[in-house]
C-alpha positions, 0 to 999 in steps of 0.5 A: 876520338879522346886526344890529350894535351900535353903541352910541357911533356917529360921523359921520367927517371925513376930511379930506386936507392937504398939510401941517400948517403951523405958525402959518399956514392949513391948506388943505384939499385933499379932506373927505368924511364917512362913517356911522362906528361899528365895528359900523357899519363891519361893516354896511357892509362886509356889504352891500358883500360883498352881505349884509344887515344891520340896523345897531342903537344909539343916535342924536340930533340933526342929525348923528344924522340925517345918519349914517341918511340916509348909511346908507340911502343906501349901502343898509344897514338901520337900526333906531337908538333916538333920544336927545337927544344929538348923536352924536360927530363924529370928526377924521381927518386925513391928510398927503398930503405926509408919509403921516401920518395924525392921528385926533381921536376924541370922547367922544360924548353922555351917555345917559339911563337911560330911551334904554338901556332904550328901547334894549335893549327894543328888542333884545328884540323881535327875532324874527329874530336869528341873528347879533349883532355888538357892536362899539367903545366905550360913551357916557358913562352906559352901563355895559360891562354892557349887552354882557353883557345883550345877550349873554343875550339873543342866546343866548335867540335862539339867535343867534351872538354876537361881541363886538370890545371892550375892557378892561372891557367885554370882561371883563363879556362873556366872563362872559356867553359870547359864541360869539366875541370878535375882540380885536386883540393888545394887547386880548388881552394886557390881558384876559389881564394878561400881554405876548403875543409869540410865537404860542405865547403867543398860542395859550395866551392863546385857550386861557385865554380858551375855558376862560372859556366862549367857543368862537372866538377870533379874533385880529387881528395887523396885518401879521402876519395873524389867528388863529384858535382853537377847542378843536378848530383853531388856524388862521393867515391872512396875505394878501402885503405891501401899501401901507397907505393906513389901518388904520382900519376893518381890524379891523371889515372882518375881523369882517365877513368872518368873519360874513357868510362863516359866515352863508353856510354856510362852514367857519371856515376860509373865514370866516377866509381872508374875514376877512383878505382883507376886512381887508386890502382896507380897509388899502389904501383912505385914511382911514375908506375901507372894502373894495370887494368886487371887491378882497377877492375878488382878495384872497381867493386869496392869502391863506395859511392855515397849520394850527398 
């Protein structure tokens, strides 16, 4: 079985205005609220590829119950631990009359020590992991290390672990060996401490990064396209221009594509043509929208893929 984590999950607002008007009322034109959380998204993207999933982190409050209802609802698997506090309710908030899109993120709940710990026994008892996806941000009072605790434990499984953080939290990971890390490029370049241009740069950096112990680096350049990198392959992806509705949800969308592919058996090269078209399918829907599987598989033969 594929579970995700979401440690710092969200309820979504999305919500489209003509225009921001200065000193005057706003009228809201469309609101609709999604279960959000970047290992949610790779949930929910799953399931839509016609996966499944178990979608795992930490909840509280009524709008926690609202995220797992939203969930159940769109057919994903659930298996949150409960906390006191209420989860993050996030602003995205869209022009219609300009295309700008303004994204008002919150910090989320303070965690007890006695929810983490609730929380990671729970992950212990898993008896059926084969994939395991950790995914976004930490909520105030849990430490980037608890990523490279799951990590140890996952590896106990003999589970695939991939790993989409950033800045410390990605750090404290890769000390812990994920089998694969999803950076975007400017993630990339702080874990590496140097600006990355070039693919030759980039190609490099993913070198300095499997010298670190983790086997596949998967790479996401926006427009430019993914990167794939192993010790034996470096493969590029780049699906035709779009009209970009929202990137938001790009990046997850990809990583989901990329497991649920491997989890059927595919080469890493089809897990990472998957892994663009899944990404690109979602960068035309608006908002925090995500793929419909009928649009990444119409995506999926156009997508270029180029052996560097």
């Amino acid at each position: 079985m594929i579970y995700t984590v979401t440690l710092n999950p969200a309820l979504d607002r999305a919500i489209v205005v003509d225009r921001l008007l200065d000193e005057d009322t706003t009228r809201i034109l469309s609101e609709t609220v999604y279960a959000a959380g970047k290992g949610i998204d790779v949930s929910r993207v799953i399931r839509e590829l016609g996966g499944q999933s178990v979608a795992l982190g930490l909840v509280g409050g009524y709008d926690g119950l609202q995220l797992e209802g939203l969930l159940i609802n769109a057919g994903v698997m659930i298996g949150f631990t409960r906390v006191s506090g209420e989860i993050r309710t996030n602003i995205i908030l869209r022009e219609r009359a300009t295309g700008r899109q303004h994204v008002i993120s919150a910090a989320g709940p303070e965690v007890a020590a006695n929810e983490i710990a609730r929380f990671y026994q729970r992950v212990r008892e898993i008896d059926d992991m084969l994939y395991l996806v950790m995914s976004g941000s930490l909520p105030p009072g849990v430490t980037p290390n608890l990523y490279g605790q799951l990590i140890l434990e996952a590896r106990k499984k003999g589970a695939f672990v991939v790993v989409d953080a950033d800045s410390k939290a990605l750090k404290e990971s890769i000390e812990c060996q994920p089998t694969c890390i999803k950076p975007n490029l400017f993630e990339l370049s702080r874990l590496v401490g140097k600006e990355l241009k070039k693919e030759s740069e980039i190609m490099e950096a993913c070198e300095e990064v499997h010298r670190m112990g983790v086997p596949t680096v998967l790479v996401s350049r926006g427009k430019g396209g993914l990167l794939l990198s192993t010790k034996e392959q470096k493969v590029k992806a780049v699906a035709p221009p779009i009209d970009v509705e929202s990137a938001v949800g790009a990046g997850d969308s990809a990583v989901a594509g990329f497991v649920f592919a491997h989890s059927q058996g595919k080469d890493l090269t089809e897990c990472l043509r998957m892994a663009c078209a899944a990404g690109t399918a979602t960068a035309q829907t608006p908002g925090t929208e995500l793929c419909h599987r009928g649009e990444v598989e119409k995506t999926l033969s156009t997508v270029d893929i180029t052996h560097l």
